[in-house]
N, C-alpha and C positions, 0 to 999 in steps of 0.2 A: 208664166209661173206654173200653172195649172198642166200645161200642158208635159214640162221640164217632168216635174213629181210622176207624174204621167207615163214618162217613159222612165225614168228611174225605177219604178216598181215594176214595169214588164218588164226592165233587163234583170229585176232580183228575180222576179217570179221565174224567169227562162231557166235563169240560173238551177233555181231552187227545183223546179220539175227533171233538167238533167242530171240534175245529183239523185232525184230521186229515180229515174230510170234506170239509172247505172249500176245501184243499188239494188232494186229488182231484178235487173239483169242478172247481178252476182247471184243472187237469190236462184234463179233461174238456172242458173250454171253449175250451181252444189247441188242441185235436185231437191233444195227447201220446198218449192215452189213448182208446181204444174206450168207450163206453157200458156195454159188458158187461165193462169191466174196471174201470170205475168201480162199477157193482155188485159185483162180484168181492172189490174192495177195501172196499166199507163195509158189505155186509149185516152182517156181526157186529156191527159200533160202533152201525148203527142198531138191531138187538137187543135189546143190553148198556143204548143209550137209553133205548129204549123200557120195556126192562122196570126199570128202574132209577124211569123218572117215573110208576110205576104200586106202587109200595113204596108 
């Protein structure tokens, strides 16, 4: 049970960091946003990804 909940919240959490890099992204792409603030804002999420699609 523990475990189910467990992975349910890392697939929202994946979720929820790729809508938020896509988003930065955009950000990125209108020139709202510096390069190194778009890194700034998604090293953790790409992290959290990465080590999550290696479980």
């Amino acid at each position: 049970m523990y475990d189910e909940n467990l992975k349910e919240i890392q697939i929202e959490l994946c979720s929820l960091c790729k809508d938020f890099i896509q988003y930065i992204k955009k950000l990125e792409d209108e020139s709202v946003i510096s390069h190194e603030e778009y890194l700034t804002h998604t090293e953790k999420k790409i992290d959290f990804l990465n080590k999550v699609n290696h479980i």
